[in-house]
Gaussian input, Z-matrix of N, CA and C with variables (Angstrom, degrees):
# hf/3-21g

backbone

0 1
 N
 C     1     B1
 C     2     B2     1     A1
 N     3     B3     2     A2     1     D1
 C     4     B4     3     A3     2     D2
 C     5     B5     4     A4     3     D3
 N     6     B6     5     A5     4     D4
 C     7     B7     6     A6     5     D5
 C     8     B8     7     A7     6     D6
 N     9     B9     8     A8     7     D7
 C    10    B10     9     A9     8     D8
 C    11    B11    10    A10     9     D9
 N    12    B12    11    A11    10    D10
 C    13    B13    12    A12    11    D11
 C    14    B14    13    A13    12    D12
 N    15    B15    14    A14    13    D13
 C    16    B16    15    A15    14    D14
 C    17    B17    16    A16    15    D15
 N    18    B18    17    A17    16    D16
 C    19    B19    18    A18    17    D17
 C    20    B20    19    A19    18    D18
 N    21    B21    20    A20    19    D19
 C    22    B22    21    A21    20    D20
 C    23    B23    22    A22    21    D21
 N    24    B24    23    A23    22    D22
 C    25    B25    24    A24    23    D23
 C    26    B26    25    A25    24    D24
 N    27    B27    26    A26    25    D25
 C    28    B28    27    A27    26    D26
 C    29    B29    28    A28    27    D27
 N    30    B30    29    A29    28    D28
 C    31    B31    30    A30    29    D29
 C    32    B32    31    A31    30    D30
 N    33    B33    32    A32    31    D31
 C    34    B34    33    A33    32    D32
 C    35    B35    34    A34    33    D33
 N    36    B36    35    A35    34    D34
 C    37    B37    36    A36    35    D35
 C    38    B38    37    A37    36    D36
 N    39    B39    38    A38    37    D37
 C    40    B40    39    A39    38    D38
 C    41    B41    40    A40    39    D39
 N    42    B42    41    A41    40    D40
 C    43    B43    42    A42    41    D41
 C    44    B44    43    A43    42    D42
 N    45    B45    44    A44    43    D43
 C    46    B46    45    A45    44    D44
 C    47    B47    46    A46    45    D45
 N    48    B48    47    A47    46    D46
 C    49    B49    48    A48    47    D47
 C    50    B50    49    A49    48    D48
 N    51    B51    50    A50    49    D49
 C    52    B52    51    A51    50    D50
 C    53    B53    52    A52    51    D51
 N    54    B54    53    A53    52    D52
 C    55    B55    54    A54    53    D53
 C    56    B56    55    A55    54    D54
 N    57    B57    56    A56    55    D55
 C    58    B58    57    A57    56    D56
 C    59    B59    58    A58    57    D57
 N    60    B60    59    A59    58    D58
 C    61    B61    60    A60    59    D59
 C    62    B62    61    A61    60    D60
 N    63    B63    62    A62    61    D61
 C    64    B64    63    A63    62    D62
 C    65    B65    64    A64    63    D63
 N    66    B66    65    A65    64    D64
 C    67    B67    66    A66    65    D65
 C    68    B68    67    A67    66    D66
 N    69    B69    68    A68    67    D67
 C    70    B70    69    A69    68    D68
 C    71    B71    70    A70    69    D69
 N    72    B72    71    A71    70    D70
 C    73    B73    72    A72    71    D71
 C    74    B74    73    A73    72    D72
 N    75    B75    74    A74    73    D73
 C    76    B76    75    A75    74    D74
 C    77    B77    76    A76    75    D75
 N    78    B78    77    A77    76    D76
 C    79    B79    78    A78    77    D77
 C    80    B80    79    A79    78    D78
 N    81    B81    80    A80    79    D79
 C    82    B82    81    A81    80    D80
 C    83    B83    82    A82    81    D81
 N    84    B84    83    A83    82    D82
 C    85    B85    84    A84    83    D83
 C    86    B86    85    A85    84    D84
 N    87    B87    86    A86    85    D85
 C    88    B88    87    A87    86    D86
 C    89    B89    88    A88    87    D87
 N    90    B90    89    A89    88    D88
 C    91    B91    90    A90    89    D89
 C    92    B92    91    A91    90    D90
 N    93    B93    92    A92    91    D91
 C    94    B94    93    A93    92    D92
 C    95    B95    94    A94    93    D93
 N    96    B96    95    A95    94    D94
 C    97    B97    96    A96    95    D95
 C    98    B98    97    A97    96    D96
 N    99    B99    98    A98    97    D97
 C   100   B100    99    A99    98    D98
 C   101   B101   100   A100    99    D99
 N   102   B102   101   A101   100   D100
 C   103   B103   102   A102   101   D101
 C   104   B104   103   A103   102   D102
 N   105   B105   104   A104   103   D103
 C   106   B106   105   A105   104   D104
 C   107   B107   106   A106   105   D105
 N   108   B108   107   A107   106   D106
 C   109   B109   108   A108   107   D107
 C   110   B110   109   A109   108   D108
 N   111   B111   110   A110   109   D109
 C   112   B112   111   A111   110   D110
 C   113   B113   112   A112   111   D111
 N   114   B114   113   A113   112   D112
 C   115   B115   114   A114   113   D113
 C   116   B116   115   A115   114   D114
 N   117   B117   116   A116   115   D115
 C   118   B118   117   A117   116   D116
 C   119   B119   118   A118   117   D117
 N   120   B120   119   A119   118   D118
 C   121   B121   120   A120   119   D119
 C   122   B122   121   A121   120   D120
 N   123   B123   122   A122   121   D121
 C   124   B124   123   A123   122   D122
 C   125   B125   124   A124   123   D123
 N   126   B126   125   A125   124   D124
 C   127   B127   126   A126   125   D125
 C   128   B128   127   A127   126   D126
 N   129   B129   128   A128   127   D127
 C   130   B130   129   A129   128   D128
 C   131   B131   130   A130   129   D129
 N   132   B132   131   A131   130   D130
 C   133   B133   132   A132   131   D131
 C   134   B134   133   A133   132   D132
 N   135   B135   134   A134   133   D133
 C   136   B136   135   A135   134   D134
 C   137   B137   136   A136   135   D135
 N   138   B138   137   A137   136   D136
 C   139   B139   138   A138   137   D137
 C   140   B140   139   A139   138   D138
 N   141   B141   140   A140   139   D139
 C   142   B142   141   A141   140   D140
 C   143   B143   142   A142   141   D141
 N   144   B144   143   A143   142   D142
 C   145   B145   144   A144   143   D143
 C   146   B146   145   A145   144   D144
 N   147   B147   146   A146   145   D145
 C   148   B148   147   A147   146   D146
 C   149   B149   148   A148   147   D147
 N   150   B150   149   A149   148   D148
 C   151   B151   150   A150   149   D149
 C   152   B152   151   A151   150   D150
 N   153   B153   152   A152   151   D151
 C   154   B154   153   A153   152   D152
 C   155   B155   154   A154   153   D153
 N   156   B156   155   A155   154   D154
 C   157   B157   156   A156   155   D155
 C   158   B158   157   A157   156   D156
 N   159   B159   158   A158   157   D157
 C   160   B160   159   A159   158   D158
 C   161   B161   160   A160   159   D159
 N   162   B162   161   A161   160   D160
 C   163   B163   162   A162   161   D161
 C   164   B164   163   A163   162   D162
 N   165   B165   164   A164   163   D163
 C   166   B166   165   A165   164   D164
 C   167   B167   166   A166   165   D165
 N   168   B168   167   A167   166   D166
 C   169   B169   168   A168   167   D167
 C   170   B170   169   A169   168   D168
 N   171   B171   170   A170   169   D169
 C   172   B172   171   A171   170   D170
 C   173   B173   172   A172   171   D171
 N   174   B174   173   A173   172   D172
 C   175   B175   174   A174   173   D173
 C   176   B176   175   A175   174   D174
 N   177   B177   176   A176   175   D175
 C   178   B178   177   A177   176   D176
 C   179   B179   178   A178   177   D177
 N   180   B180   179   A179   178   D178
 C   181   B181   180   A180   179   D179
 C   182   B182   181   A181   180   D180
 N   183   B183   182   A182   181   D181
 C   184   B184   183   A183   182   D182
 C   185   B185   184   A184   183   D183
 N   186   B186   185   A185   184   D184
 C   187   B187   186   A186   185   D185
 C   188   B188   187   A187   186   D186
 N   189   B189   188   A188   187   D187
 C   190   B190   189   A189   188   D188
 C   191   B191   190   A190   189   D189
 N   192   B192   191   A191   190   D190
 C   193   B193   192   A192   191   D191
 C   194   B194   193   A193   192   D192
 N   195   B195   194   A194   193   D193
 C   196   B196   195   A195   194   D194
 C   197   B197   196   A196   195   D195
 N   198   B198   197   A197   196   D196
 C   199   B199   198   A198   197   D197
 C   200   B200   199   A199   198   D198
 N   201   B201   200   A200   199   D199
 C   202   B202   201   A201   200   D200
 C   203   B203   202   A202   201   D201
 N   204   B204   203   A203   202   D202
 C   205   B205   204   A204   203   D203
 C   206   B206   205   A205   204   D204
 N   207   B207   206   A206   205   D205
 C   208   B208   207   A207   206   D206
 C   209   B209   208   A208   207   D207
 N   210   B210   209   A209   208   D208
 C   211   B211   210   A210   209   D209
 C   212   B212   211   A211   210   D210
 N   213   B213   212   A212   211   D211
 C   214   B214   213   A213   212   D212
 C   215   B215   214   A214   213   D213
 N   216   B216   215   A215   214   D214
 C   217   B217   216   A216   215   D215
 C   218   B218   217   A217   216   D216
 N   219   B219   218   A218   217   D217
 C   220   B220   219   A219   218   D218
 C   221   B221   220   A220   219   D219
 N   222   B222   221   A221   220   D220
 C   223   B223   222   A222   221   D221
 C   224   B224   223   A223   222   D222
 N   225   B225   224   A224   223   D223
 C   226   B226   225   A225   224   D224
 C   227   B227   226   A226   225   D225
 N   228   B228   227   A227   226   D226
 C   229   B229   228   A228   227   D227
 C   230   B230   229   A229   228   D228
 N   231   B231   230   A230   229   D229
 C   232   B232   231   A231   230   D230
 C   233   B233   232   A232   231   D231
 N   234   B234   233   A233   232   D232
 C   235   B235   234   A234   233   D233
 C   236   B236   235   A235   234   D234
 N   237   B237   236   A236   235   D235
 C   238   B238   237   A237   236   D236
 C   239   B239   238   A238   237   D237
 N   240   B240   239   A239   238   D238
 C   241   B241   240   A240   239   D239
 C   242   B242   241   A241   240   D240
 N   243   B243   242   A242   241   D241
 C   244   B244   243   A243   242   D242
 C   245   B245   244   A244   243   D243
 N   246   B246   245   A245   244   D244
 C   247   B247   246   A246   245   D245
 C   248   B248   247   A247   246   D246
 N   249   B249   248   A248   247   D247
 C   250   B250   249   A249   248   D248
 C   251   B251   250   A250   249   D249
 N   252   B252   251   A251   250   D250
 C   253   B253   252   A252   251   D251
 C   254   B254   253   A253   252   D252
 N   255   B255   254   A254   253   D253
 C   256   B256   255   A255   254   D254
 C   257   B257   256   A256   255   D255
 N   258   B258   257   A257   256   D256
 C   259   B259   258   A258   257   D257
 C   260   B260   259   A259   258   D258
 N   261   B261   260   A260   259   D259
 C   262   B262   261   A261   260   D260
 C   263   B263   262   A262   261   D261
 N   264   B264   263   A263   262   D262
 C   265   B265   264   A264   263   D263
 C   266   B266   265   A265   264   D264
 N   267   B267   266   A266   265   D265
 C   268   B268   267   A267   266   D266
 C   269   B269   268   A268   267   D267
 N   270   B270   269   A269   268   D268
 C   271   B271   270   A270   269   D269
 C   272   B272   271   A271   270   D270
 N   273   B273   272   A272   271   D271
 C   274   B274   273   A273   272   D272
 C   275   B275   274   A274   273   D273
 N   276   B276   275   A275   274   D274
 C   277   B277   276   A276   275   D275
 C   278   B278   277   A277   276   D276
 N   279   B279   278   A278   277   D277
 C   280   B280   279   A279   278   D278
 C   281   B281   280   A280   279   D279
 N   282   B282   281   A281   280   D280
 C   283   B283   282   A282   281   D281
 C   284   B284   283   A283   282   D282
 N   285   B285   284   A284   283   D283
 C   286   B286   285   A285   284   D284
 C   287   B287   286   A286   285   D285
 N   288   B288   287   A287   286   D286
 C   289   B289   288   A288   287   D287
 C   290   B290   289   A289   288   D288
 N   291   B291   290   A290   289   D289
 C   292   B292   291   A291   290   D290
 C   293   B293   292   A292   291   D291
 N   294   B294   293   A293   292   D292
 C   295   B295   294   A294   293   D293
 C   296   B296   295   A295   294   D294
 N   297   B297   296   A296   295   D295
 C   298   B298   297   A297   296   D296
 C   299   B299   298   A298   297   D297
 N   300   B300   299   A299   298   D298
 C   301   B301   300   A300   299   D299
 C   302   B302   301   A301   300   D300
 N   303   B303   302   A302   301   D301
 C   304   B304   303   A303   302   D302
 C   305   B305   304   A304   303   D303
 N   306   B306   305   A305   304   D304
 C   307   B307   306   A306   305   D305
 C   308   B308   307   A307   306   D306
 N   309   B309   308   A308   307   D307
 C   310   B310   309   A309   308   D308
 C   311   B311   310   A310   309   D309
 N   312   B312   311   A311   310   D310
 C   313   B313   312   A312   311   D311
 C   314   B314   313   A313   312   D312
 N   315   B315   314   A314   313   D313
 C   316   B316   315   A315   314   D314
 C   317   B317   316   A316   315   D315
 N   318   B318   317   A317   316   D316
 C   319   B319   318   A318   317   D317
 C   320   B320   319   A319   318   D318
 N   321   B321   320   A320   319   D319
 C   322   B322   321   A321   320   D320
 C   323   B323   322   A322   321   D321
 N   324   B324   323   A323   322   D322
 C   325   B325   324   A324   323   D323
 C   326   B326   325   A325   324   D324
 N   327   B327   326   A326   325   D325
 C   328   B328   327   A327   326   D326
 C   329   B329   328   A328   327   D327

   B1=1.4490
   B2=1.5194
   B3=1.4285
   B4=1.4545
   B5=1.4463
   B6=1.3454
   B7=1.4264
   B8=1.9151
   B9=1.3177
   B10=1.1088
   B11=1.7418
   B12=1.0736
   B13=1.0431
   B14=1.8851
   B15=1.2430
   B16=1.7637
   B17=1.6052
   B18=1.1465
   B19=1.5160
   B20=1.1333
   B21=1.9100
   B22=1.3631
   B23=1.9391
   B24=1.4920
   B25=1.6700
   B26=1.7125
   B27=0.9518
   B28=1.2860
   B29=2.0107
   B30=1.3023
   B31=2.0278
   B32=1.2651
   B33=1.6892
   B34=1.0350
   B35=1.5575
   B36=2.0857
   B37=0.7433
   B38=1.6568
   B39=1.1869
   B40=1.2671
   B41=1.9073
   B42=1.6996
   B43=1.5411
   B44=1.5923
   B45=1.0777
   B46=1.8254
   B47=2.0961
   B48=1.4928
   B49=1.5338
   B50=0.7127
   B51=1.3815
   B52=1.6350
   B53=1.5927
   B54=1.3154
   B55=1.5226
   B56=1.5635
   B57=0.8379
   B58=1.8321
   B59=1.2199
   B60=1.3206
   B61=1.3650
   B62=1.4735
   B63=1.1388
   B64=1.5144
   B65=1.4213
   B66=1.3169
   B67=1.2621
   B68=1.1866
   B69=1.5653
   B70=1.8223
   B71=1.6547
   B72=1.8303
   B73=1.8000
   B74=1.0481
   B75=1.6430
   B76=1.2864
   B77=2.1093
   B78=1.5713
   B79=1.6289
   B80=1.5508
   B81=1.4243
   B82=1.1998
   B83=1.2176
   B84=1.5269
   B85=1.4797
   B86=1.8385
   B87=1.2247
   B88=1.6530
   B89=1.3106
   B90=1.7812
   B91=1.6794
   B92=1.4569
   B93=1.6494
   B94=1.2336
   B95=1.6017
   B96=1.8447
   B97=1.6225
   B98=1.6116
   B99=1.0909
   B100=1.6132
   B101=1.6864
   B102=1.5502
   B103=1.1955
   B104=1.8243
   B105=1.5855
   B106=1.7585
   B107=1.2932
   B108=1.4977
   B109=1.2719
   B110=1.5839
   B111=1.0809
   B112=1.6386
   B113=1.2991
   B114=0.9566
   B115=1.6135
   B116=1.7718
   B117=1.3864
   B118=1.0675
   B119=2.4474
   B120=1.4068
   B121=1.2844
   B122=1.4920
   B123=1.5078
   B124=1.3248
   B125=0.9727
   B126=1.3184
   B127=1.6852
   B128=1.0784
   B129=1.3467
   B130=1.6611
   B131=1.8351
   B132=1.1912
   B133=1.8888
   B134=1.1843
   B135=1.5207
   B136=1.8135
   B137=1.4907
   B138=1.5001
   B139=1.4434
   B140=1.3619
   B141=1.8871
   B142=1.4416
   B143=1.8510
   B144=1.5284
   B145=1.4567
   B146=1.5611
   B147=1.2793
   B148=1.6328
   B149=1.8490
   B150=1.3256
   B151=1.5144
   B152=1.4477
   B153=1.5810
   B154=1.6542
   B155=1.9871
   B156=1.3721
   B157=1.6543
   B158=1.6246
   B159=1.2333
   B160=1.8312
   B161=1.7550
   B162=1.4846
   B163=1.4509
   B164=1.7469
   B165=1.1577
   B166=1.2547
   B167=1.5184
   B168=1.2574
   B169=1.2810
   B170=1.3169
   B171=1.6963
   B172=1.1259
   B173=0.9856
   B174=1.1380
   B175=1.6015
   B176=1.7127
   B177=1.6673
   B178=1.3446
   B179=1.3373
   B180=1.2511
   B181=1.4874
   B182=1.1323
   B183=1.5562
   B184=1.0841
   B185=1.2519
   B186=1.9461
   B187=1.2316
   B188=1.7286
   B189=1.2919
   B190=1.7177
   B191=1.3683
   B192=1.0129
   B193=1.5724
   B194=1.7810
   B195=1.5243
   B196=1.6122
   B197=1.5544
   B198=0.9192
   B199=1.5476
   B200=1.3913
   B201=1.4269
   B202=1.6728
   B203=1.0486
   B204=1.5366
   B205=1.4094
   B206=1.7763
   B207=1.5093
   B208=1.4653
   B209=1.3983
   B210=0.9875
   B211=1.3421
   B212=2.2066
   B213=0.8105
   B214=1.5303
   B215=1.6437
   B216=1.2274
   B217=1.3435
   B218=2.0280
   B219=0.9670
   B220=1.9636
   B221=1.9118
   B222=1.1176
   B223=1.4169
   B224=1.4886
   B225=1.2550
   B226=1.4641
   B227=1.1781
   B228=1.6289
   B229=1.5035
   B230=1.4255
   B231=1.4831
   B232=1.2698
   B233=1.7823
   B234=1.2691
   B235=1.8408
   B236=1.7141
   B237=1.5979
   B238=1.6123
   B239=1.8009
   B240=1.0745
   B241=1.6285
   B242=1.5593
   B243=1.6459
   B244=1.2670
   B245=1.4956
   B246=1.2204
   B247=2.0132
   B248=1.5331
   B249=0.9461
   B250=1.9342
   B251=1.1740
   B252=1.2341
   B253=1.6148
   B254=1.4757
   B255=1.6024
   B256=1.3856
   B257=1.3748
   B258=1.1999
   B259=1.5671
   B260=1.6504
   B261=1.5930
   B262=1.2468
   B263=1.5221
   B264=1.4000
   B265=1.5540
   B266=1.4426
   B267=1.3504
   B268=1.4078
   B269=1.7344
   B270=1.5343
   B271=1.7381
   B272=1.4467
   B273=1.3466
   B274=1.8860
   B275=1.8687
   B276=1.2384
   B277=1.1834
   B278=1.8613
   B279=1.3489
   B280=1.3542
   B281=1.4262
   B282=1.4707
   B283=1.4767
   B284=1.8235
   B285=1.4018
   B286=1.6411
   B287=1.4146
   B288=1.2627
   B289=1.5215
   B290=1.6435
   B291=1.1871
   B292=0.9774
   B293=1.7026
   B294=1.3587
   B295=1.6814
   B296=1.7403
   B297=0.8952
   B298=1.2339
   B299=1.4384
   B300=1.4584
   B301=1.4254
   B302=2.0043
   B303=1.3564
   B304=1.5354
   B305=1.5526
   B306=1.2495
   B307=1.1640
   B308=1.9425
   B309=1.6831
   B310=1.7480
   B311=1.6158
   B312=1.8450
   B313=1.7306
   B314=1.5972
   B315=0.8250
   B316=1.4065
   B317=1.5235
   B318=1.3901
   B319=1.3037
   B320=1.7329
   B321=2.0562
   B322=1.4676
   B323=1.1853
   B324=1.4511
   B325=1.7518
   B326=1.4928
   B327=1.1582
   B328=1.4375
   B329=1.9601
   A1=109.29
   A2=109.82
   A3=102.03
   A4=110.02
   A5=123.87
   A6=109.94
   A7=132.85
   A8=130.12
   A9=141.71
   A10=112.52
   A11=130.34
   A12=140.18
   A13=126.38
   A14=101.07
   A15=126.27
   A16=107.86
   A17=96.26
   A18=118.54
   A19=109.78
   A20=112.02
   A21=118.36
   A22=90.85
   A23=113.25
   A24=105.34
   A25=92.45
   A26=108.31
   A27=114.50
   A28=116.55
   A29=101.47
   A30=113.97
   A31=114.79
   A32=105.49
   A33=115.19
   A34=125.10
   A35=141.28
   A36=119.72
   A37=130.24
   A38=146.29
   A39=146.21
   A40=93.13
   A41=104.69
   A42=103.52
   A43=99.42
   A44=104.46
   A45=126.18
   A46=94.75
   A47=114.89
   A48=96.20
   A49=120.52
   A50=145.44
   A51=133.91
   A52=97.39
   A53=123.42
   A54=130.30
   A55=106.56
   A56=108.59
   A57=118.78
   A58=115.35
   A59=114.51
   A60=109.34
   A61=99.66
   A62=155.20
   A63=130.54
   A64=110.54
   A65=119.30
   A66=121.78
   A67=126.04
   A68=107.77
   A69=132.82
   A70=118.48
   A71=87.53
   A72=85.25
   A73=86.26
   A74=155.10
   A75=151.64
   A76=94.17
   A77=91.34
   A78=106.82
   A79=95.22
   A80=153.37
   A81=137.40
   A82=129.78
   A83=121.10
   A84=146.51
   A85=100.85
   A86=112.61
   A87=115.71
   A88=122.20
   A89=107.30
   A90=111.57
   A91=98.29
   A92=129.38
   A93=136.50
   A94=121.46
   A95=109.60
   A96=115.76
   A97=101.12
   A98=97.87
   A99=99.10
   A100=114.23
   A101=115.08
   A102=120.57
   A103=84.30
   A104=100.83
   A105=109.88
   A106=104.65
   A107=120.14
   A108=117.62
   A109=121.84
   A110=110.07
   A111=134.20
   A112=110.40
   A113=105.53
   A114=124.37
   A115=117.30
   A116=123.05
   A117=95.73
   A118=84.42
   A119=92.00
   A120=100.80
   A121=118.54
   A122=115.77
   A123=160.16
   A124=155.27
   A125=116.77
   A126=112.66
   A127=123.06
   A128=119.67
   A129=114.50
   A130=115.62
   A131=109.59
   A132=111.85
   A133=117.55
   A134=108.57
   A135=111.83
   A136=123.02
   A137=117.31
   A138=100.45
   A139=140.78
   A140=101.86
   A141=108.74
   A142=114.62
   A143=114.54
   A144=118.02
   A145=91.72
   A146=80.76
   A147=102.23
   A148=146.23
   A149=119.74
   A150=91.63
   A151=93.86
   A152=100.46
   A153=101.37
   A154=88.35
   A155=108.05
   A156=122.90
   A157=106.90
   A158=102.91
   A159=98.77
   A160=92.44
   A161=104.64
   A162=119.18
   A163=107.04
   A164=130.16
   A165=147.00
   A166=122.22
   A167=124.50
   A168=115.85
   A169=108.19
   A170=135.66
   A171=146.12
   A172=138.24
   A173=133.57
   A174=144.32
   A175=98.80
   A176=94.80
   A177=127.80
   A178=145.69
   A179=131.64
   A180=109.93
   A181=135.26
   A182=112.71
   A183=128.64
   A184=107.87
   A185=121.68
   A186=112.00
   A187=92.64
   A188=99.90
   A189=132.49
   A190=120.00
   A191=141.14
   A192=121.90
   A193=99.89
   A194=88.28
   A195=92.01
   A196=126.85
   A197=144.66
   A198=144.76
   A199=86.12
   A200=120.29
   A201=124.38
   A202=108.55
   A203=126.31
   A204=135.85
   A205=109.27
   A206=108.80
   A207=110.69
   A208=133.79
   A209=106.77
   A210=106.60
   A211=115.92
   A212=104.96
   A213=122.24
   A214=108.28
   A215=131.76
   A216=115.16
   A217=108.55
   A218=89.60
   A219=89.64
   A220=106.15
   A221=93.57
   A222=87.45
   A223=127.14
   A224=122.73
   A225=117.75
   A226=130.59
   A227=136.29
   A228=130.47
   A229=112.45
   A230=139.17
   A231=121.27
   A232=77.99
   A233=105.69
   A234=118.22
   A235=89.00
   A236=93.68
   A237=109.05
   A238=97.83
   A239=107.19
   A240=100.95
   A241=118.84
   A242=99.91
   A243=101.90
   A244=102.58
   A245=127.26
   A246=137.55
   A247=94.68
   A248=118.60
   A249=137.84
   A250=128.43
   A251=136.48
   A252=115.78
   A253=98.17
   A254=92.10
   A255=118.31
   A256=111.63
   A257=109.38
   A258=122.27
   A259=105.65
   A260=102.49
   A261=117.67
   A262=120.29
   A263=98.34
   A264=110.32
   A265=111.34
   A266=107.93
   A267=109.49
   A268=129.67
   A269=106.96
   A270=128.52
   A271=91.35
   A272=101.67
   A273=107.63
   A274=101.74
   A275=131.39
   A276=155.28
   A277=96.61
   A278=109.41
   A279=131.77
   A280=112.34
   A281=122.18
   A282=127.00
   A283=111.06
   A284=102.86
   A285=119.63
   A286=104.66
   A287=102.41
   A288=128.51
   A289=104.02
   A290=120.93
   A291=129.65
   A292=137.55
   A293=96.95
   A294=95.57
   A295=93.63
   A296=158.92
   A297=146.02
   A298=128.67
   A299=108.92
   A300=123.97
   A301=113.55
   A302=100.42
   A303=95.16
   A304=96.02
   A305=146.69
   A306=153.82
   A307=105.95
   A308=96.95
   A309=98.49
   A310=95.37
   A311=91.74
   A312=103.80
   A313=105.53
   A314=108.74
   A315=120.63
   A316=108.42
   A317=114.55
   A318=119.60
   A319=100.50
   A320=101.44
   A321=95.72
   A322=109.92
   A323=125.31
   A324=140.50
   A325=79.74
   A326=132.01
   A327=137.50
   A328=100.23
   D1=148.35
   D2=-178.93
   D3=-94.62
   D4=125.85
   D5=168.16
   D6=-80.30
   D7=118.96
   D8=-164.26
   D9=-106.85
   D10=84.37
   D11=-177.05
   D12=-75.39
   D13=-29.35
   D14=159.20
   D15=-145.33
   D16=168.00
   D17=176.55
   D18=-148.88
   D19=132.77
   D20=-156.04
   D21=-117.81
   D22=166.55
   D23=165.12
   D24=-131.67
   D25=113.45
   D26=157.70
   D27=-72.43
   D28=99.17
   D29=-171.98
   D30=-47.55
   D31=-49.00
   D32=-173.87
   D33=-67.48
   D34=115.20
   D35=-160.56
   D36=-69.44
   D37=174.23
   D38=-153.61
   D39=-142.73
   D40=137.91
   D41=166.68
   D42=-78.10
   D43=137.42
   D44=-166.64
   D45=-74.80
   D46=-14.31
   D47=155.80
   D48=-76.31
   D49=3.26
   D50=-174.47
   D51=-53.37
   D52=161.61
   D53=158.24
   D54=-112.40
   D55=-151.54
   D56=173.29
   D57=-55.66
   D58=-58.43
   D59=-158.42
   D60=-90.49
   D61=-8.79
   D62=153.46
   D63=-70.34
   D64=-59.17
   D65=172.55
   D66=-14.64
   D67=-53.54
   D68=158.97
   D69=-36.33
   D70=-61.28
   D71=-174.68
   D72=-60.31
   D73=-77.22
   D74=-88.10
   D75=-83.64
   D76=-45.10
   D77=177.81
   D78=-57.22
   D79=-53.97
   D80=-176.15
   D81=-90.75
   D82=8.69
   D83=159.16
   D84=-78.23
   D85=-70.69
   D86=170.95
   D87=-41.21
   D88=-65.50
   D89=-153.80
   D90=-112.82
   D91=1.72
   D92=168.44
   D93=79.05
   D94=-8.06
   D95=149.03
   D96=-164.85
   D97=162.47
   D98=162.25
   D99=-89.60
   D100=136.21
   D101=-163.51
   D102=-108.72
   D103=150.89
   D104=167.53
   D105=-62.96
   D106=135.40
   D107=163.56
   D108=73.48
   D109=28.99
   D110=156.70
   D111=-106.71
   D112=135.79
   D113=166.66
   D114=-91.46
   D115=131.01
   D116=-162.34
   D117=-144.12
   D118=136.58
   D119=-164.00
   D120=-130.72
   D121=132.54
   D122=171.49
   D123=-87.47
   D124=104.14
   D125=-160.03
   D126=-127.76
   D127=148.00
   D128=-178.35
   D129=-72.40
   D130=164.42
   D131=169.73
   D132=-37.07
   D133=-48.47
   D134=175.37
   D135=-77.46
   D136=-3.95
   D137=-160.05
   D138=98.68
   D139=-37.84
   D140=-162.78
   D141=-75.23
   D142=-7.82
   D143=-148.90
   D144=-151.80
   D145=124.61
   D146=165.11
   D147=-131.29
   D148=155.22
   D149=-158.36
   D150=-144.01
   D151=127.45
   D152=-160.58
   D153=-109.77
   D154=124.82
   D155=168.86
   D156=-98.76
   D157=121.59
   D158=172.54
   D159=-137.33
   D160=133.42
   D161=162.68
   D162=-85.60
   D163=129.27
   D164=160.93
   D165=-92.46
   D166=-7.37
   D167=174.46
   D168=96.33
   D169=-16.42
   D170=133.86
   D171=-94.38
   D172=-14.53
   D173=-173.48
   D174=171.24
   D175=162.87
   D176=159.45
   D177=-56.85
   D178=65.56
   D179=174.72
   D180=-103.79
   D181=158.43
   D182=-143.84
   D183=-140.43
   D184=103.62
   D185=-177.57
   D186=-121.11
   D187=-173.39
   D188=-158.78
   D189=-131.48
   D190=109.30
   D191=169.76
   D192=-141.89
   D193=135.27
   D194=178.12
   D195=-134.83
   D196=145.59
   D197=-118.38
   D198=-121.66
   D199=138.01
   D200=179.34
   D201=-118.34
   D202=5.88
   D203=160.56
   D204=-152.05
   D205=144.04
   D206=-163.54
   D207=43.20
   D208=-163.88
   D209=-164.15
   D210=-132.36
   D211=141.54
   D212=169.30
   D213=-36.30
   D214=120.48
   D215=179.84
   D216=-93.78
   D217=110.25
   D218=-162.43
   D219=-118.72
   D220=132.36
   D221=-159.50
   D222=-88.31
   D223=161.21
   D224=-155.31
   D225=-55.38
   D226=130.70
   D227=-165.16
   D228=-45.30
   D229=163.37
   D230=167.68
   D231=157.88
   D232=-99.57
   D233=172.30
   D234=-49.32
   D235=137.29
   D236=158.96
   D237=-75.17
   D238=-62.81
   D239=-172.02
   D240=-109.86
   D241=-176.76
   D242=164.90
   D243=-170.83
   D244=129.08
   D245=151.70
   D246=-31.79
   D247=130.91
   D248=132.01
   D249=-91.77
   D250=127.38
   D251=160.12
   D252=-76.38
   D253=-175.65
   D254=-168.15
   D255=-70.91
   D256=-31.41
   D257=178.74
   D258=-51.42
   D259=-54.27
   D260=-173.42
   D261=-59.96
   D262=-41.94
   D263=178.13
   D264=-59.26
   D265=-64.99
   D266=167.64
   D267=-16.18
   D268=-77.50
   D269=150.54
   D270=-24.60
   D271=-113.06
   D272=-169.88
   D273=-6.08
   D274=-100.98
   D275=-159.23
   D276=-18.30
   D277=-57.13
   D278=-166.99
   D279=-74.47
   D280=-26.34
   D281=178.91
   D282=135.84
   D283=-36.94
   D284=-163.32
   D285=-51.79
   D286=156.34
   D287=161.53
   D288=-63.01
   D289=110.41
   D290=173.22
   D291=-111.71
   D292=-2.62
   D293=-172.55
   D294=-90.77
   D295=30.32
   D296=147.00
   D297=-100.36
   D298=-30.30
   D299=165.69
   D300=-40.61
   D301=127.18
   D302=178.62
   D303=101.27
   D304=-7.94
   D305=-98.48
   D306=-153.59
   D307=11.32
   D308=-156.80
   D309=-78.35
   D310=143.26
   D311=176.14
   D312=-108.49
   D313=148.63
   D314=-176.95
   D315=-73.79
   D316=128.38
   D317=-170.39
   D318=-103.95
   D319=128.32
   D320=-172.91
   D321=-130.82
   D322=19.79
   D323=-140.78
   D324=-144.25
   D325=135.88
   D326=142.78
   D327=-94.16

């Protein structure tokens, strides 16, 4: 199992050929190193394709997931990055609206 301790979104989109090793610089151009056990995430212009880089402390991996209907809701360039929780990651990965999740208001009105 891979262990994931944070998860990063890199905003800005990425050409979906990158392999590892740009992907890499791109993680120490953005977040300034790759940390063990961060997850760190990538998306194409459209949304549809994504590419998750995690350092383990032994090697690189490098997964893919791509959407066969709609698109990723990824939020507007401006911030190079941003933390997700897992909740969030989850949403994102699957298609969902995700920037509100994590997001609970305290209810004080019956």
């Amino acid at each position: 199992m891979i262990r994931i301790d944070q998860i990063w979104l890199a905003v800005e989109p990425v050409d979906m050929r990158s392999g590892i090793d740009r992907l890499l610089a791109r993680v120490v151009e953005v977040f300034g190193a790759s940390q063990p056990y961060h997850a760190y995430l990538f998306a194409n212009r459209r949304g549809t394709r994504l590419k998750v880089l995690v350092c383990d402390g032994f090697g690189v991996w490098l997964a893919v997931r791509r959407l066969h209907q709609g698109s990723m809701h990824w939020p507007r360039p401006g911030d190079m990055c941003m933390e997700l929780t897992a909740e969030q990651a989850q949403a994102l990965v699957i298609g969902l609206s995700w920037q509100r999740l994590g997001q609970f208001d305290t209810i004080s009105i019956l």
